[in-house]
C-alpha positions as CSV (number, residue, x, y, z in Angstrom):
1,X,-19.2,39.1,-44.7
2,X,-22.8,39.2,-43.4
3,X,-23.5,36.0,-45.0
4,X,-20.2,34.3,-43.6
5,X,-21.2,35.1,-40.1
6,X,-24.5,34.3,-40.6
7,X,-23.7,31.0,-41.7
8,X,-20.7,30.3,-38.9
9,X,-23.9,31.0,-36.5
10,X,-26.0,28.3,-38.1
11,X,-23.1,25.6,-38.1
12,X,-22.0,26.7,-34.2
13,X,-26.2,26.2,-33.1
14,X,-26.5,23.2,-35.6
15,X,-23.1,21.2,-33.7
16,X,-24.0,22.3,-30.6
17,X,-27.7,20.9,-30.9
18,X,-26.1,17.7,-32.2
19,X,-23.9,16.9,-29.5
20,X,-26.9,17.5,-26.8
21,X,-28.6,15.4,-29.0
22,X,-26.0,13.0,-27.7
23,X,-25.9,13.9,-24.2
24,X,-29.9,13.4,-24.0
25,X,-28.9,9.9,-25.6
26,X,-26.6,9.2,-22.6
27,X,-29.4,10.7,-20.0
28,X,-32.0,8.6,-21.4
29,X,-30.1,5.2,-21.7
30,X,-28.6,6.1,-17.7
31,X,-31.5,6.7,-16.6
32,X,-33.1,3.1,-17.9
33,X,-30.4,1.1,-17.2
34,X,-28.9,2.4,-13.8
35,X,-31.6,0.8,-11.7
36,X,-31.0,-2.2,-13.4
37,X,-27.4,-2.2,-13.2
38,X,-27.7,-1.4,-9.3
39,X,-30.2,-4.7,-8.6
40,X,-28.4,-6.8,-11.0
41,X,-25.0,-5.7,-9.2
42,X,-25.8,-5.0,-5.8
43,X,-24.5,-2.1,-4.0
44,X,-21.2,-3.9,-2.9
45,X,-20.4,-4.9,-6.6
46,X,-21.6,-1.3,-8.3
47,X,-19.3,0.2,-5.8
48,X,-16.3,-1.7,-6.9
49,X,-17.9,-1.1,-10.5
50,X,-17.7,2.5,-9.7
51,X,-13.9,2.4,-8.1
52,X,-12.4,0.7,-10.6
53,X,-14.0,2.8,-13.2
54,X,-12.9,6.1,-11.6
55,X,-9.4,4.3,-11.1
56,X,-8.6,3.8,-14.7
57,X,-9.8,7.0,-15.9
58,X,-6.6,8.1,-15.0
59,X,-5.2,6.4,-17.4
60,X,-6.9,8.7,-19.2
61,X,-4.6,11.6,-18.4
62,X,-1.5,10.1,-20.7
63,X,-4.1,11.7,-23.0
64,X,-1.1,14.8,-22.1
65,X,-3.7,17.2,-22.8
66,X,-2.7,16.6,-27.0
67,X,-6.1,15.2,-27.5
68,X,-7.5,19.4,-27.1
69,X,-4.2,20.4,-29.3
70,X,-5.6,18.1,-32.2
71,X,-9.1,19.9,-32.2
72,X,-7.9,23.3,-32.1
73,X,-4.6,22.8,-34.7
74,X,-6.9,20.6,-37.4
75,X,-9.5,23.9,-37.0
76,X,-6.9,26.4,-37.5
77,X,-4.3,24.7,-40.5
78,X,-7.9,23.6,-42.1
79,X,-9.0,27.3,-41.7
80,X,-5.3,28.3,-43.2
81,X,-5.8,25.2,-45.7
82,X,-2.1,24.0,-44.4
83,X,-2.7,20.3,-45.4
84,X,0.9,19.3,-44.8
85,X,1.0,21.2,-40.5
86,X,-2.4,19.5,-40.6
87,X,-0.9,16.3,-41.2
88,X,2.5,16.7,-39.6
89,X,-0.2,17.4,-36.2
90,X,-1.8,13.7,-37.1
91,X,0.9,11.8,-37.8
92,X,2.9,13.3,-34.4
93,X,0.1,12.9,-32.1
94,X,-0.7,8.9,-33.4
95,X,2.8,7.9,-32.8
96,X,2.5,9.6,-29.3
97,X,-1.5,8.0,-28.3
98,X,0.3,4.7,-29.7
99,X,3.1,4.8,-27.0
100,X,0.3,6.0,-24.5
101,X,-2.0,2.8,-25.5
102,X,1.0,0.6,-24.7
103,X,1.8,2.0,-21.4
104,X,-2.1,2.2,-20.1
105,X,-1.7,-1.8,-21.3
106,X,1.4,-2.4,-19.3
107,X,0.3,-0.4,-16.0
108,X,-3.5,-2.2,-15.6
109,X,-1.6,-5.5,-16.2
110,X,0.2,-5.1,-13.8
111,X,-2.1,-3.4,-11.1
112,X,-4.7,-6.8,-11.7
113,X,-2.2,-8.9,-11.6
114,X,0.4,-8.3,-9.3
115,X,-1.8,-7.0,-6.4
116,X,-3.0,-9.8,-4.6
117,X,-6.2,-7.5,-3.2
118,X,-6.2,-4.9,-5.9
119,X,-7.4,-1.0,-4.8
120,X,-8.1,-3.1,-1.3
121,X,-11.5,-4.4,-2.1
122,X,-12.4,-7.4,0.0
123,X,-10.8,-10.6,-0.9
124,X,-14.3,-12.1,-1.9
125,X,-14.5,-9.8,-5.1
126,X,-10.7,-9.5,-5.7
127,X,-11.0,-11.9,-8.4
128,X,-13.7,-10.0,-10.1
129,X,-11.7,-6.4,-9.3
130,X,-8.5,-7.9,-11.1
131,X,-9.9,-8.7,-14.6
132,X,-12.4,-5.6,-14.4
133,X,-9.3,-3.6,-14.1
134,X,-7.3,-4.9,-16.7
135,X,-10.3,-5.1,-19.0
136,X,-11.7,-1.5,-18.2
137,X,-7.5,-0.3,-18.7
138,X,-7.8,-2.3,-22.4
139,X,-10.4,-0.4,-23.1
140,X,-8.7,3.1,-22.0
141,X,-6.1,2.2,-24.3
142,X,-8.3,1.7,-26.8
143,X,-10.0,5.2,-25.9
144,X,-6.8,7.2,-26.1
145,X,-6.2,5.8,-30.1
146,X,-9.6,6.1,-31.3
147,X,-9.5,9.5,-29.7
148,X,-7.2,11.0,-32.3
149,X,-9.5,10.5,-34.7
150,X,-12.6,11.9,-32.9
151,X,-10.5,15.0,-32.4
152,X,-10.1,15.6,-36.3
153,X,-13.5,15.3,-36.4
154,X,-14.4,17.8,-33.6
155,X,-11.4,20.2,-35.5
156,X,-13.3,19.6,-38.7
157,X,-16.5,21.0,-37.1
158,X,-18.4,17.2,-38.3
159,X,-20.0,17.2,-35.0
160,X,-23.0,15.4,-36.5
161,X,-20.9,12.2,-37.7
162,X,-19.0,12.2,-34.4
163,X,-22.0,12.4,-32.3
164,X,-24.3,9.3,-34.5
165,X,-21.6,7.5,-33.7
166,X,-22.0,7.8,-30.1
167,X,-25.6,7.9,-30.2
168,X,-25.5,4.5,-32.0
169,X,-23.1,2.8,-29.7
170,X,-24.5,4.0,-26.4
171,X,-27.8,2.5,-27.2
172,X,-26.9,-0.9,-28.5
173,X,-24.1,-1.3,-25.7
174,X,-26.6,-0.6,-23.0
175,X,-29.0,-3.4,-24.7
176,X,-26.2,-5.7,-24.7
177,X,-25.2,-4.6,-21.1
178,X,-28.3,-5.6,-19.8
179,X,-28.7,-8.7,-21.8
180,X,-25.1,-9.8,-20.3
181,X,-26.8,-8.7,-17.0
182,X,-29.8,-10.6,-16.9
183,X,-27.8,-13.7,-18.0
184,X,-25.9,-13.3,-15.3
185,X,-22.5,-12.6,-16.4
186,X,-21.8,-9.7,-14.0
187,X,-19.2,-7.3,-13.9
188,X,-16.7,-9.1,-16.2
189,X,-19.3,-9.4,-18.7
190,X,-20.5,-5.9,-19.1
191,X,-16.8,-4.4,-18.8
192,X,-16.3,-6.9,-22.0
193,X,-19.3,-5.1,-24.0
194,X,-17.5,-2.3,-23.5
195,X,-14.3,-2.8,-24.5
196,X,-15.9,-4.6,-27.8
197,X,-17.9,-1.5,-28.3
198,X,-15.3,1.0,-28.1
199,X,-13.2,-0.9,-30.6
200,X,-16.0,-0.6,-32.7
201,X,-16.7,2.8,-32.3
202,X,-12.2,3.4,-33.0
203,X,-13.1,1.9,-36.3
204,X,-15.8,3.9,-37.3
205,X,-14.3,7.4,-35.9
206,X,-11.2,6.4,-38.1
207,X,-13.2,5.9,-41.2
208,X,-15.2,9.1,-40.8
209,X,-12.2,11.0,-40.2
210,X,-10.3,9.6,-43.5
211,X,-13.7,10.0,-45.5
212,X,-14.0,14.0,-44.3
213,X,-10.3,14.4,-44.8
214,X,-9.3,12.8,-48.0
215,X,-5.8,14.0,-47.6
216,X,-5.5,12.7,-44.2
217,X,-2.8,10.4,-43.6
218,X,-0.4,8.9,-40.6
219,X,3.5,8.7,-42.0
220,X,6.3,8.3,-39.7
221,X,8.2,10.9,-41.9
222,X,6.0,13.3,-40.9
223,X,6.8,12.7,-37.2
224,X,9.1,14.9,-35.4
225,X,10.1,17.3,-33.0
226,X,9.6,20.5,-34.3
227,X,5.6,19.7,-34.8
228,X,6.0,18.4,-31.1
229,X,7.1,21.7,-30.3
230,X,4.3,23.6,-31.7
231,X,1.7,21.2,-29.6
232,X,3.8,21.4,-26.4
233,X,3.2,24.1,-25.1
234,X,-0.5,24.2,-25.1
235,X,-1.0,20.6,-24.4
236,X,1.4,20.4,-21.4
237,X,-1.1,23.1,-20.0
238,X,-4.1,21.4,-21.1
239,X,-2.5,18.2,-19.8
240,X,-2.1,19.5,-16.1
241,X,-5.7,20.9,-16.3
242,X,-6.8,17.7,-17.2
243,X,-4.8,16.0,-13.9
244,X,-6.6,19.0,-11.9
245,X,-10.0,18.4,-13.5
246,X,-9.5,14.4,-12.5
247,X,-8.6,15.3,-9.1
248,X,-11.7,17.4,-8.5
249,X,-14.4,15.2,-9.7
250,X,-12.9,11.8,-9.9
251,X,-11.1,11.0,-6.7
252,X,-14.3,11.3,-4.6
253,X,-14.6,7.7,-4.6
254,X,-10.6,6.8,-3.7
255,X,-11.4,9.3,-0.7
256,X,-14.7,7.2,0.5
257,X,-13.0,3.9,-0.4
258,X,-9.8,4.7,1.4
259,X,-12.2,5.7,4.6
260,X,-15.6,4.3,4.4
261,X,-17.2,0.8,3.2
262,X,-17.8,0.3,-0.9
263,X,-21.4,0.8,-0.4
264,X,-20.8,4.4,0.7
265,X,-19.4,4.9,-3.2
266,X,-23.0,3.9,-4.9
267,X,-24.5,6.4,-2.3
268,X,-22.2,9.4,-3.5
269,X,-21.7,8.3,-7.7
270,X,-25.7,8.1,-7.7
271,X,-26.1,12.0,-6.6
272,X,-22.9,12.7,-8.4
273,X,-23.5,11.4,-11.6
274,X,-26.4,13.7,-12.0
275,X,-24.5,16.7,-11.4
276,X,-22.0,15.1,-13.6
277,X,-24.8,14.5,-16.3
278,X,-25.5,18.4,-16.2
279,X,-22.1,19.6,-16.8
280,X,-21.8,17.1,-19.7
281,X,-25.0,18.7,-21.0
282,X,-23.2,21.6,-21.0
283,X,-20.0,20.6,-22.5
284,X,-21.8,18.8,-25.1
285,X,-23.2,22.5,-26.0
286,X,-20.5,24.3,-25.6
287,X,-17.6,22.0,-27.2
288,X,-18.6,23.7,-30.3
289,X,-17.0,26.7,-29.4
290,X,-13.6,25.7,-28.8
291,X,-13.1,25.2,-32.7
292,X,-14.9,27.8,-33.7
293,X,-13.1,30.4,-31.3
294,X,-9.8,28.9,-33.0
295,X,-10.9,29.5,-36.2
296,X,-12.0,33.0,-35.4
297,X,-8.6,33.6,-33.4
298,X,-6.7,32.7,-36.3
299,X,-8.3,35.1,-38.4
300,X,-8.0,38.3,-36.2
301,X,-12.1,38.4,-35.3
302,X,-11.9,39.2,-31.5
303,X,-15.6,41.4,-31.5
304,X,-17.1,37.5,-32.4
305,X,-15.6,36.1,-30.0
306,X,-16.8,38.1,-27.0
307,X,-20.2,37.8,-28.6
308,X,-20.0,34.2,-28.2
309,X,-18.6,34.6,-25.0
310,X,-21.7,36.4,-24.0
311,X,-24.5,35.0,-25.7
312,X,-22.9,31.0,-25.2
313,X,-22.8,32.2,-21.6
314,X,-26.5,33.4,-21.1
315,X,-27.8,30.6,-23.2
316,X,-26.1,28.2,-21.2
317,X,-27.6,29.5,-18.2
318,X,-30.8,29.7,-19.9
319,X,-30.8,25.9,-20.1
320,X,-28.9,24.5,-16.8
321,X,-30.1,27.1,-14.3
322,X,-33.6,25.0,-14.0
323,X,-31.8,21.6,-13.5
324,X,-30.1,23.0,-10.7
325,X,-32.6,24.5,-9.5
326,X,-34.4,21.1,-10.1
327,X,-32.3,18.9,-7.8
328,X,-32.9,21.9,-4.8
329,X,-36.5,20.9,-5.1
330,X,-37.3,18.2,-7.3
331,X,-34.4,15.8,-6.5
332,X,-35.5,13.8,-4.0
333,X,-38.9,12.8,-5.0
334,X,-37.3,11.6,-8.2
335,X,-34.5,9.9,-6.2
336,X,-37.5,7.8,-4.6
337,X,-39.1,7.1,-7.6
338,X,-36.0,6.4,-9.5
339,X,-34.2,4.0,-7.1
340,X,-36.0,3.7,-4.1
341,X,-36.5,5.4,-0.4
342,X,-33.1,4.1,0.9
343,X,-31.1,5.4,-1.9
344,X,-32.6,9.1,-1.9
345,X,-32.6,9.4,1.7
346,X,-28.5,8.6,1.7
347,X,-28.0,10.4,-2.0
348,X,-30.2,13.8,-1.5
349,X,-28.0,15.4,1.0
350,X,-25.0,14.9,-1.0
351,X,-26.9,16.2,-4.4
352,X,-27.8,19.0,-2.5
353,X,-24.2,19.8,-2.0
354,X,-23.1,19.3,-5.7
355,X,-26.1,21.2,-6.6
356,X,-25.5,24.3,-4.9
357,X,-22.1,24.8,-6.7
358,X,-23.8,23.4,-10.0
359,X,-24.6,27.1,-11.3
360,X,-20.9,28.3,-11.1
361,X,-19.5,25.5,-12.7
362,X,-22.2,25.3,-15.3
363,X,-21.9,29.0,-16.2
364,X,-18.0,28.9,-16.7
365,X,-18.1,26.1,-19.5
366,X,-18.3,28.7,-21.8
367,X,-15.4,30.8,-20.6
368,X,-13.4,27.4,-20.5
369,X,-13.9,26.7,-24.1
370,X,-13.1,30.5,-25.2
371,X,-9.8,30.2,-23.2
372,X,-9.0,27.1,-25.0
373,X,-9.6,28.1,-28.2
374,X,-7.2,31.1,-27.7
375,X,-4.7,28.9,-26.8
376,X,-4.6,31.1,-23.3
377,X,-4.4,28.1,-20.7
378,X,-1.6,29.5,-18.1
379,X,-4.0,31.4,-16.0
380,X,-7.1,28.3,-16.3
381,X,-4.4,25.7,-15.5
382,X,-3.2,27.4,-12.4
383,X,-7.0,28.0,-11.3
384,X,-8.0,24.3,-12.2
385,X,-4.9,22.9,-9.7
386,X,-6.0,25.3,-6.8
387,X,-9.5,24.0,-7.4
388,X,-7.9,20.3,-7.4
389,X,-5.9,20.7,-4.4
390,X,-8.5,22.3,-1.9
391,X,-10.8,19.5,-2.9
392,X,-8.7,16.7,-2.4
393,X,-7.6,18.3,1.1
394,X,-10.7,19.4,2.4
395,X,-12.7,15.9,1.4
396,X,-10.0,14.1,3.3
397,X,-10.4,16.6,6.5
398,X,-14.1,16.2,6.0
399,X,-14.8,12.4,5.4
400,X,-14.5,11.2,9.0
401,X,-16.5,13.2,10.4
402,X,-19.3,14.1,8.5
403,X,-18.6,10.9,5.3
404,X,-20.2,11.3,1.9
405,X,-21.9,15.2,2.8
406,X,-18.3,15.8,3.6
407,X,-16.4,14.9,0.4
408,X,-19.0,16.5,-1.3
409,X,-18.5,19.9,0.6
410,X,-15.0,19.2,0.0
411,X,-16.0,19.7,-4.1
412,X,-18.8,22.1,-3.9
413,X,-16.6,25.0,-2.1
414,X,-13.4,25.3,-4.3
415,X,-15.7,24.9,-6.9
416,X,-17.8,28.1,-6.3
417,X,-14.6,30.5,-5.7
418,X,-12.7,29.0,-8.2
419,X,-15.4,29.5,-10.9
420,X,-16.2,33.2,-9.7
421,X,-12.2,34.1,-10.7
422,X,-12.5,32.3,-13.8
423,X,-15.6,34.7,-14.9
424,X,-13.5,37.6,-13.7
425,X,-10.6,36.4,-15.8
426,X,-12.0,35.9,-19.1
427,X,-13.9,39.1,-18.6
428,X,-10.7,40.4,-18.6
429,X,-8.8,38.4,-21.1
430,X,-11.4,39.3,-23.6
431,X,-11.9,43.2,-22.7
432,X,-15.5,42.9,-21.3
433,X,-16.6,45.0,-18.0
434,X,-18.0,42.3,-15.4
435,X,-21.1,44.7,-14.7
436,X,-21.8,43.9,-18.5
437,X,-21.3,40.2,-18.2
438,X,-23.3,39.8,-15.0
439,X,-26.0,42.0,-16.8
440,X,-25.8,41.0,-19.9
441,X,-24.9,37.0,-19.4
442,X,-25.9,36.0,-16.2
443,X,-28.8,38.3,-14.3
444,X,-31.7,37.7,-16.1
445,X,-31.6,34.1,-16.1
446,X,-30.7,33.9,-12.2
447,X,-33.4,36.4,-11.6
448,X,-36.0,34.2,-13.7
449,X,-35.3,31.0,-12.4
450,X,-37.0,32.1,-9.1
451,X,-40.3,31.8,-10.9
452,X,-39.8,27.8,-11.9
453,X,-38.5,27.5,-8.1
454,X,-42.0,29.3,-6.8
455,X,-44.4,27.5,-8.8
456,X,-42.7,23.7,-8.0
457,X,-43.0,24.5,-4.3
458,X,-46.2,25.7,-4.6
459,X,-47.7,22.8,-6.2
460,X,-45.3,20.7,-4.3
461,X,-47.4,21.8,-1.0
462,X,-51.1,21.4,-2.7
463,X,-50.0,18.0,-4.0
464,X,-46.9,15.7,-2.7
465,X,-45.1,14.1,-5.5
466,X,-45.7,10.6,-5.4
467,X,-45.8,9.3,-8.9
468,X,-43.6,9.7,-11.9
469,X,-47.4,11.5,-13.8
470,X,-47.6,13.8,-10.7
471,X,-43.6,14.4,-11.2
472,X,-43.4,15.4,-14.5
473,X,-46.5,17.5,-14.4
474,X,-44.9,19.6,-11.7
475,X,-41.6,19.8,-13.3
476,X,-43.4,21.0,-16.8
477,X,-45.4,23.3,-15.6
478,X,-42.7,25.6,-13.6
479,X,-40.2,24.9,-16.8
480,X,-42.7,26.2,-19.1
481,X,-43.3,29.4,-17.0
482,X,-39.3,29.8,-17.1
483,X,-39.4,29.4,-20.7
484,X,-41.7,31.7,-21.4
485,X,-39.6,34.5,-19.8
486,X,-36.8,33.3,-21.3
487,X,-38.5,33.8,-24.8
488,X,-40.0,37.0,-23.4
489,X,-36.5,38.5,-22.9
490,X,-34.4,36.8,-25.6
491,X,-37.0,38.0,-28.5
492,X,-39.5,40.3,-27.3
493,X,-39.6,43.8,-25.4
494,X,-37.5,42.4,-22.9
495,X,-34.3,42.6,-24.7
496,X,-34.7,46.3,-24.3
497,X,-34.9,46.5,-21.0
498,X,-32.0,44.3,-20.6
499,X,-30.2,46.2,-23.1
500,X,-30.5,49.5,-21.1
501,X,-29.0,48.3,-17.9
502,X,-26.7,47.0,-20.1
503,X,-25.0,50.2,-21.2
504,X,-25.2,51.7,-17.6
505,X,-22.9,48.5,-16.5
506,X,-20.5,49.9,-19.2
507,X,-21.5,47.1,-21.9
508,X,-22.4,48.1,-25.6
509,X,-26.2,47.1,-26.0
510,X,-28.3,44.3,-27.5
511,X,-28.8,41.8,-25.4
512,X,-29.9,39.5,-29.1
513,X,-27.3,40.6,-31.1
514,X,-24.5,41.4,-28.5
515,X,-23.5,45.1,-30.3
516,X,-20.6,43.2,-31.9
517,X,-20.4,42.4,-35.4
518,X,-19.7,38.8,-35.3
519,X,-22.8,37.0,-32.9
């Protein structure tokens, strides 16, 4: 048994380092060719870039929340070795991605071309807006098929082929992007490199998925109702968080479009799309779980999963609590450095915003994956549509008067109180006192992070930042100071001390090992 755990810890740290692998792809390759997608577009043109975009990521949501049934079914019937469910799942949710494909196709056909000024851009770029549409809704449709197989994959716990993929693709389309770019082919001509690459990356998902799962196969026998059934449930729930998650981070720019000039979108999606970046740092570390928590679930081993839930939680914050704290203090200079004086002085009151709220988003990932991998989604769903709907309502209260700061105050807020219930709620859904959790998960890092924050401003004030050398030598140097307490208390005496307030919050001990047999 000791060996069995030990070796589920290996594979959970091995996937979860491979799919950051894949976020730090995405960073790196962003961070090259934003600026360059910005001059080559213009403001005016990345805005409608970044309108459509959010637009037909709706499309997104006939996903029904089925795609997050598929990784947690394939984990549990390949855990029970239940080939025929397994397939039954496949073969069910195909038929429905099919049908969803076909609709996403019939719905951006018609929004191009039977809206003479589609989403109400100016009628100079309407031409442009129509084809970007329909081309960006192809490749949605294309998204929501090759998705099925990417979910096997995540269910199969075959994070490393799933994530080369991406790594692979993301770089070459970017090199093509630009190429296209610097030709001059414009918007249509990069939203064609992406459709081209996401059929290619379909293929490849599809071919991985049938090589790790021999016995994997789509029949339309194997379609019907009663498999339906057993999805249902947990994907109508996953389905309506998904319509709650769009609403709260993807209708900021309908809500500036709708009330302010295009322009006023690249302003908000540049600070955004940092924040964004973080929490996809996060997922890509945490996605790991959700399998893994089903797998565990299925075989009766709840004392692993609250040490997950704990340790995932304090390493999480280990990592993201200095990027926050980053943008606080850092953002701007690299705002200037990265696109210019203009750009930070309009983006860096927004990212403050978005950063403030960063932590308690960041540190409920994990508690979002353990609830998945239950199959417990009642409770997150409601909590992810309350989130939805105060954002929506107080961004549109807010835009008038105070514009971009005030759709991003309108995210920032629900997102801090709705994040703080969430932490309660898994506490209790898993039987862990909260003094334990804050202890045990969350204080140490929020106490250290002040020690990153005091050396950045400190060398801040003896020398400006005004070069990317002077910028990273800042940022190292306070990181490194944070890691070295976080190695301090995650491996030396440290872990003691922690420990010991530990059990007076009511919690069981090691802050390494959790006091739980399955960490």
């Amino acid at each position: 048994m000791k060996g069995s755990v030990s070796h589920n810890k290996r594979t959970l740290l091995l996937n979860a380092a491979w799919n950051w692998s894949g976020f730090a792809t995405t960073v790196v390759v962003t961070f090259v060719v934003c600026p360059i997608y910005i001059r080559s577009l213009g403001d005016e043109r990345y805005g409608i870039w970044s309108l459509v975009e959010v637009t037909v990521a709706y499309f997104a949501l006939l996903d029904l929340g089925i795609g997050a049934s598929i990784v947690r079914y394939v984990a549990k019937f390949e855990a029970l070795e239940d080939r025929d469910r397994l397939n039954r799942i496949f073969s069910t949710t195909c038929a429905i991605f099919i049908a969803a494909a076909c609709l996403t196709l019939t719905v951006s056909a018609g929004l191009a071309f039977l809206w003479e000024r589609p989403l109400g851009v100016p009628a100079e770029l309407s031409v442009d807006t129509r084809w970007l549409l329909f081309l960006l809704g192809c490749n949605v449709a294309v998204e929501l098929v090759a998705g099925v197989f990417g979910a096997v994959l995540l269910g199969l716990g075959r994070f490393p082929a799933r994530v080369t993929v991406d790594i692979v693709l993301r770089i070459a389309g970017a090199a093509v992007m630009v190429t296209v770019l610097w030709a001059g082919y414009g918007l249509l001509g990069i939203a064609i490199v992406c459709l081209a690459a996401t059929l290619i990356k379909g293929l490849l998902l599809a071919l991985l998925a049938r090589h790790y799962l021999p016995d994997l196969r789509f029949s339309p026998s194997l379609i019907g109702m009663d498999t339906f059934r057993i999805i249902r449930g947990y994907s109508f729930l996953a389905f309506v968080a998904m319509i709650a998650g769009r609403i709260s981070f993807s209708t900021d720019a309908i809500v500036i479009g709708a009330f302010l000039s295009p322009e006023y979108i690249t302003y908000f999606v540049v600070a955004a799309r940092l924040t964004e970046y973080a929490k996809s740092s996060v997922a890509s570390l945490t996605s790991a779980l959700t399998p893994a928590v089903s797998t565990l679930h299925a075989r009766g081993n709840m004392d692993a999963i609250r040490a997950a839930f704990l340790r995932a939680t304090r390493l999480v914050l280990w990592v993201s609590l200095p990027v926050q704290a980053g943008f606080l203090v850092l953002g701007k200079p690299f705002l200037t450095l990265w696109l210019g004086e203009r750009y930070a002085a309009q983006s860096f009151p927004v990212l403050v915003i978005l950063a403030i709220s960063l932590g308690f988003s960041l540190s409920q990932a994990t508690s979002g994956r353990i609830l998945y991998g239950l199959g417990d989604l009642t409770w997150f769903t409601g909590n992810s549509v309350a989130m939805a709907v105060a954002n929506l309502l107080i961004s549109v209260l807010l835009v008038t008067k105070y514009g971009i700061e005030g759709v991003a105050l309108g995210t920032a807020i629900p997102c801090v109180l709705a994040n703080v219930a969430l932490a309660r709620h898994t506490c209790r859904r898993l039987d862990v006192r909260f003094g334990e959790y804050v202890v045990r998960a969350v204080g140490v890092p929020l106490l250290s992070i002040g020690v990153a924050v005091a050396m950045w401003l400190v060398l801040i004030w003896i020398h400006p930042i005004t070069t990317w050398c002077a910028f990273l030598l800042t940022g190292a140097v306070g990181t490194a100071s944070y890691a070295a307490i976080g190695c301090l208390v995650e491996v030396g005496f440290g872990s003691a001390l922690v420990s010991h307030f530990a059990r007076c919050a009511g919690g069981t001990g090691d802050v390494g090992n959790s006091g739980t047999t399955g960490d």
